[in-house]
C-alpha positions as CSV (number, residue, x, y, z in Angstrom):
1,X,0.0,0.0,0.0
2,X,1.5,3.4,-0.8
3,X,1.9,5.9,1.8
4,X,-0.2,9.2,1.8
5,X,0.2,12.6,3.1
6,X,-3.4,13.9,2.9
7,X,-3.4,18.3,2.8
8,X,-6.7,20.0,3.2
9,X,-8.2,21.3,0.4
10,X,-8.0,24.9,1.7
11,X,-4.0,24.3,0.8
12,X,-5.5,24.9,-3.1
13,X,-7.2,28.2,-2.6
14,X,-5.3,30.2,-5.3
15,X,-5.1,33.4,-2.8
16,X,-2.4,31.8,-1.0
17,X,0.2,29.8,-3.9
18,X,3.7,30.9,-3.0
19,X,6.6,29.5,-4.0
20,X,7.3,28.3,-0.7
21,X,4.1,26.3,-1.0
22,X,5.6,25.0,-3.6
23,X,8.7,23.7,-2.1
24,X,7.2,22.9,0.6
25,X,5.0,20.2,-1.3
26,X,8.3,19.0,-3.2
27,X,9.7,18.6,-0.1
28,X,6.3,16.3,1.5
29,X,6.2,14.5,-1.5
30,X,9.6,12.8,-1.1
31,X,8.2,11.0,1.9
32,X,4.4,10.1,0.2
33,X,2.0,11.2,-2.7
34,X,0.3,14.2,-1.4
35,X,-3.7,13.6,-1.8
36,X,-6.2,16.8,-1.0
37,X,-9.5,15.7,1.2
38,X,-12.4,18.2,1.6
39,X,-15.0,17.7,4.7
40,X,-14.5,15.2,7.7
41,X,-11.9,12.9,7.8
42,X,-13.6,9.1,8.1
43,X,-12.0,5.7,7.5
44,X,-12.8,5.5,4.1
45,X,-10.0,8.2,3.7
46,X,-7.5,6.4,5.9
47,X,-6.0,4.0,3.3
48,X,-2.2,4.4,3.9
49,X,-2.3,8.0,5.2
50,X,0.7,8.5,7.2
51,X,0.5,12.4,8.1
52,X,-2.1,14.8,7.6
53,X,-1.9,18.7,7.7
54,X,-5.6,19.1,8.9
55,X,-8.4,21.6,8.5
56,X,-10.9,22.5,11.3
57,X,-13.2,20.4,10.0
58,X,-14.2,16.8,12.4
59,X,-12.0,13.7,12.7
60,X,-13.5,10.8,13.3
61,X,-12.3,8.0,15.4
62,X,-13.0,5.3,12.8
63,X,-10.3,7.3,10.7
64,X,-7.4,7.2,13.4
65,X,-8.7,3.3,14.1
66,X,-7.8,3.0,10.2
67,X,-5.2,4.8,9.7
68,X,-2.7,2.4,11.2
69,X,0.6,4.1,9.9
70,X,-0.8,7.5,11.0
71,X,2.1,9.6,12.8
72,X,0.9,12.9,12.9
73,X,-2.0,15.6,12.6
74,X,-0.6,19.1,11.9
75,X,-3.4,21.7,12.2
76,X,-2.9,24.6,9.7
77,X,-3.9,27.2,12.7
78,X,-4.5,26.8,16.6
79,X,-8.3,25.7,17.3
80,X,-8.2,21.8,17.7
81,X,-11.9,21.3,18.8
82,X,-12.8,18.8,16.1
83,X,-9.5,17.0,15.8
84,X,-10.8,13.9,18.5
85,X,-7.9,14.5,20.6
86,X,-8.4,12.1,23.2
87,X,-9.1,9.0,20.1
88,X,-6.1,10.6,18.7
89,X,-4.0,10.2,21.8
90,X,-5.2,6.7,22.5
91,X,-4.7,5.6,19.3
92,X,-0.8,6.8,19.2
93,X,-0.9,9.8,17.1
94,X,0.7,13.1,17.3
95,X,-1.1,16.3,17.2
96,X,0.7,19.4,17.0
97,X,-1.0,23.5,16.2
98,X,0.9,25.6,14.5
99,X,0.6,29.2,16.3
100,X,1.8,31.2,13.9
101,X,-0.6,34.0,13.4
102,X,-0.9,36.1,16.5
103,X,0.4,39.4,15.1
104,X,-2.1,38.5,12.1
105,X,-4.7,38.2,14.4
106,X,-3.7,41.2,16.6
107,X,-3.4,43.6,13.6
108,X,-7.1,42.8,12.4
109,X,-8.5,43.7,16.3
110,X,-6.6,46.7,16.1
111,X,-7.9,47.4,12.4
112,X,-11.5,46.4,13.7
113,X,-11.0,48.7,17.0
114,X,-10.1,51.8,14.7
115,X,-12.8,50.6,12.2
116,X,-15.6,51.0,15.1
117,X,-14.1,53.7,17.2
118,X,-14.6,56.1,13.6
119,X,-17.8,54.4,12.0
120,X,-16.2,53.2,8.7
121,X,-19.0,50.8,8.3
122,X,-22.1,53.6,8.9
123,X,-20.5,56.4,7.0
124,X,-20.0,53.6,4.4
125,X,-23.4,52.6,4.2
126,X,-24.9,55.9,4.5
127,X,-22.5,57.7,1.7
128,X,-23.7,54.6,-0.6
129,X,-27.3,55.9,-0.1
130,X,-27.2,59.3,-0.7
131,X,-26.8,60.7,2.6
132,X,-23.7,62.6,3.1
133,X,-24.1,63.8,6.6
134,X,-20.8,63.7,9.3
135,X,-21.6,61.5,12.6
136,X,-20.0,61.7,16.1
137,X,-17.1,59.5,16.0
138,X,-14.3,59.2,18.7
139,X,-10.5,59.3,19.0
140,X,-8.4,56.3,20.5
141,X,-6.6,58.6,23.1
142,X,-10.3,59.3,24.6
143,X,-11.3,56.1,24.9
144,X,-11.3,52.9,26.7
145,X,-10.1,49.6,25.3
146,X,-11.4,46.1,27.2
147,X,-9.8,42.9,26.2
148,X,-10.8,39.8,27.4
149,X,-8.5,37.0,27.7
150,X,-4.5,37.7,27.5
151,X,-2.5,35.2,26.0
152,X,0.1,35.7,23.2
153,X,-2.9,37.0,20.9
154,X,-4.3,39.8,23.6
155,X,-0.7,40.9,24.4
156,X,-0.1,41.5,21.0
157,X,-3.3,43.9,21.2
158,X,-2.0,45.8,23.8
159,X,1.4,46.0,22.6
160,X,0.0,48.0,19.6
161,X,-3.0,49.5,20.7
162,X,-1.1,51.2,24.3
163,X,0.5,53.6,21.9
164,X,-2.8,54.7,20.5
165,X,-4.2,55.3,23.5
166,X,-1.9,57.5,25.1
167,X,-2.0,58.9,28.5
168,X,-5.7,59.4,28.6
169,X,-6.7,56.5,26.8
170,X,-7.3,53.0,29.7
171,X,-6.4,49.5,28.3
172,X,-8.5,47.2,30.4
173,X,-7.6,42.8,30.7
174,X,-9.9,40.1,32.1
175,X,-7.9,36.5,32.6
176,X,-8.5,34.0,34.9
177,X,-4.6,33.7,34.8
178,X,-2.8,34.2,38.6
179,X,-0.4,36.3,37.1
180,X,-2.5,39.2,35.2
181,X,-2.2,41.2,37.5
182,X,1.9,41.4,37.0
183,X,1.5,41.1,33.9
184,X,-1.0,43.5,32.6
185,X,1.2,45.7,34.7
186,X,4.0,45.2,32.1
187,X,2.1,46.3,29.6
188,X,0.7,49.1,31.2
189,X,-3.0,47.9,31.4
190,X,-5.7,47.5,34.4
191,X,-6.9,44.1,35.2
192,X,-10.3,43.6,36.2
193,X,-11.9,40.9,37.9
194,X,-15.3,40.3,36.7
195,X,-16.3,40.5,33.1
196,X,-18.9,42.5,33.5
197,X,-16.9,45.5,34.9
198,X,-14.8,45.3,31.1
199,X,-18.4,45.6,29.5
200,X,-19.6,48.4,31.9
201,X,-16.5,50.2,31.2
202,X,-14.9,50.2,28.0
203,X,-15.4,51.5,24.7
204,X,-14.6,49.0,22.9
205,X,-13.8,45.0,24.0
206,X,-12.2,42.4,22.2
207,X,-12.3,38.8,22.8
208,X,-9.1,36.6,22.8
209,X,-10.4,33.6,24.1
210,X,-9.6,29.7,22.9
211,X,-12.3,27.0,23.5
212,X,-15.8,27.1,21.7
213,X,-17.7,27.7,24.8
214,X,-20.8,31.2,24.8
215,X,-18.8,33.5,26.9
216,X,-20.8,36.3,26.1
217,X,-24.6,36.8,27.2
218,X,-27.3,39.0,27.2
219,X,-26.5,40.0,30.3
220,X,-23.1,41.4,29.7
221,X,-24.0,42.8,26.4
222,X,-26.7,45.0,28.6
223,X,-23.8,46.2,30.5
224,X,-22.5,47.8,27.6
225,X,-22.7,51.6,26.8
226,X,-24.9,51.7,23.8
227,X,-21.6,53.6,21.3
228,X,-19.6,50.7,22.2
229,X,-18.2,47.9,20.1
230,X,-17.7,44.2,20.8
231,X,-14.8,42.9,18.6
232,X,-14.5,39.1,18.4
233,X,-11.2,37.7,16.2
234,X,-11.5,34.4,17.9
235,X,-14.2,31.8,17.9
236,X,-18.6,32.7,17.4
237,X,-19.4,30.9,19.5
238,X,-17.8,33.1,22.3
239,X,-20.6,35.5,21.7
240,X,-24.5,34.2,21.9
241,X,-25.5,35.1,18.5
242,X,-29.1,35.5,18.8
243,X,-28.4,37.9,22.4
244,X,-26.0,39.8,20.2
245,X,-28.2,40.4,17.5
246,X,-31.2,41.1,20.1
247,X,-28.5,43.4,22.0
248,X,-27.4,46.0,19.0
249,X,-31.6,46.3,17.9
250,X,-32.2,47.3,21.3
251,X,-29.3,49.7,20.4
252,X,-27.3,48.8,23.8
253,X,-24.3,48.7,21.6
254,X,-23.4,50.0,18.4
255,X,-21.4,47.3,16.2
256,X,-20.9,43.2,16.8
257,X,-17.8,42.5,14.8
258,X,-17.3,38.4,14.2
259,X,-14.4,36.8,12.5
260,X,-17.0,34.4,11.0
261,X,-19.4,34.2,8.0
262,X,-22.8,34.9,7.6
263,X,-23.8,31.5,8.2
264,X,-25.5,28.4,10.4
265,X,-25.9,30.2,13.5
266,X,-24.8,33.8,12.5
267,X,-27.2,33.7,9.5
268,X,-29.4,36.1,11.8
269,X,-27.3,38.6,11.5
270,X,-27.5,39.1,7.5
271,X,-28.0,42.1,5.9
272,X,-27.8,43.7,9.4
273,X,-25.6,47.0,8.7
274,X,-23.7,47.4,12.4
275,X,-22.9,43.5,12.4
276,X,-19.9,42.9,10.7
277,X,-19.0,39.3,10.2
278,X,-15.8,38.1,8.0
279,X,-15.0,34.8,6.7
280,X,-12.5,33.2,8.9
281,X,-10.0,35.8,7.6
282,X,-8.4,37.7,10.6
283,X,-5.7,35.4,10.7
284,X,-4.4,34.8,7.1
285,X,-2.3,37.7,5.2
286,X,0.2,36.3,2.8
287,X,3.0,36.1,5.3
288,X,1.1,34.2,7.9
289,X,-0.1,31.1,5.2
290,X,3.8,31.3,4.4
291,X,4.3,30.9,8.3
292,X,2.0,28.4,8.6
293,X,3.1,26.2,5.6
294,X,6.6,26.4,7.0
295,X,5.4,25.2,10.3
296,X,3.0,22.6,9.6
297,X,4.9,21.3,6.9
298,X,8.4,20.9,9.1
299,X,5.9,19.2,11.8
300,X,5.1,16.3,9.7
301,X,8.5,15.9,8.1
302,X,9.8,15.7,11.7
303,X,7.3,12.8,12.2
304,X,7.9,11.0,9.5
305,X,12.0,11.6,9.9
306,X,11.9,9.9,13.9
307,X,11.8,13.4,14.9
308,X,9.7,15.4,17.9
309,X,7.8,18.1,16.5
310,X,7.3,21.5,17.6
311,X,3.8,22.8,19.2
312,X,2.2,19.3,20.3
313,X,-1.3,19.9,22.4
314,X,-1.0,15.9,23.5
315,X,1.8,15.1,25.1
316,X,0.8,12.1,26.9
317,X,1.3,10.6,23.4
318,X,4.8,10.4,23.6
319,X,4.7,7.6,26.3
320,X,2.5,5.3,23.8
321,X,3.9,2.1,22.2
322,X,3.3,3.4,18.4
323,X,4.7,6.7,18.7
324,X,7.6,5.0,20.6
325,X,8.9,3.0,18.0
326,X,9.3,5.4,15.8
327,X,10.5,8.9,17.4
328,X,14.1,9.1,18.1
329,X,14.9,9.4,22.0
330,X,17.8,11.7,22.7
């Protein structure tokens, strides 16, 4: 049976060809023929797969009970929610993220903040109909900035946005992390302790938050000022879409930005002109899908070469029997 290296067929999108891509797949294909899969991954595409640089769509456990020469998944990104980690795990296979996109991601808050803060999307819409009027807006150095969670991604936020808020402007963290409080200090922020008090007070929020689980409620969003912005880069489902949509009617706050399309459960907020929703796009510029090429590709050449790869989320897996005989022990 011949050995495959299955790529997701996002790898195709003609946005993102690079020469590097390029390389890159000469270099995988010296190790296996390089197949594309669309959709979930099930056994009937586990035939001789060896390595798989994964989208975020599901894994199923009949494919990793299949799969029997399977080393490695390699996530093109950082949310692993449907890659079955614990059948994963338990079957002996790697799984490694490739974080590789936090100033990406950080860049697109800020560019959302600024966006919101100075009604691009309203002055938009209204000079498109005619109406040429000038509306309140507000400058950064005035304002309050909320983020909510700070890992690597929120950091990155405040590293660029404390300059644009000045000496009047506050920058505001939530974490559940012991050490915010040292180290929102560093970065010249105010940790909060309840959620609720970054709603009441800020300006604008953004959410840096991993995990799929509704963060955000009615309630919260009542808390808002009704000129304030929620700004949400990381998952949909942090926010309750059908509170959200409720919310800015009621006009308690102005704009709902969502990295995430008009679609399943966010297909309430079409055509709605102070919800902004993109398609899974605040991380990918041309230098991250270089990034993340690089990364993901050198994970499951490492794999496949007896080496430990960079950025694995299951550790435990090093102790098992399958991954064992083939990873080099130093």
């Amino acid at each position: 049976m011949s050995r495959r290296i299955l790529l997701s067929a996002n790898m195709r999108n003609p946005e993102f060809n690079s020469e590097s891509r390029r390389k890159g797949l000469d270099g995988l294909a010296r190790f296996a023929s390089v197949d594309y899969y669309s959709g979930e991954l099930t056994d009937d595409e586990a035939a001789g797969v060896v390595g798989v640089i994964a989208s975020s769509s599901r894994i199923h456990e009949g494919f990793y009970e299949a799969a029997t020469g399977l080393r490695i998944i390699s996530r093109w990104g950082v949310g692993y929610e449907k890659v079955n980690l614990e059948a994963a795990t338990r079957h002996g296979v790697i799984v490694t993220i490739a974080p590789e996109h936090m100033v990406t991601v950080a860049e697109y808050a800020i560019a959302q903040w600024m966006a919101t803060l100075k009604r691009v999307y309203t002055l938009n819409r209204l000079s498109h109909n005619g109406d040429f009027s000038l509306i309140r807006t507000y400058e950064a150095a005035e304002t309050t900035l909320g983020l909510y969670g700070f890992g690597r991604i929120g950091q990155a936020v405040a590293e660029r946005a404390k300059p644009l808020l000045g000496d009047k402007g506050r920058l505001l963290v939530y974490d559940v992390r012991p050490d915010i409080a040292e180290l929102a200090a560093r970065f010249g922020a105010e940790p909060v302790g309840d959620p609720i008090d970054l709603f009441r007070e800020c300006d604008t929020v953004s959410l840096h938050v991993s995990g799929a689980d509704t963060i955000v409620t009615y309630d919260l969003l009542c808390a808002m000022q009704p000129h304030a912005s929620l700004v949400n880069p990381s998952r949909g489902t942090l926010v309750d879409d059908v509170a959200v949509n409720r919310a800015i009617v009621e006009e308690r706050l102005w704009y709902y930005v969502v990295d995430d399309p008009v679609d399943g459960p966010r297909a309430i907020h079409k055509g709605h002109p102070r919800i902004i929703c993109t398609n899974h796009n605040a991380g990918m510029t041309d230098a991250s899908a270089v990034r993340l090429d690089h990364r993901t590709f050198g994970q499951v050449a490492d794999a496949l070469e007896g080496r430990q790869p960079a950025h694995i989320i299951n550790p435990d897996v090093l102790d098992h029997p399958r991954v064992r005989s083939f990873l080099a022990r130093s």
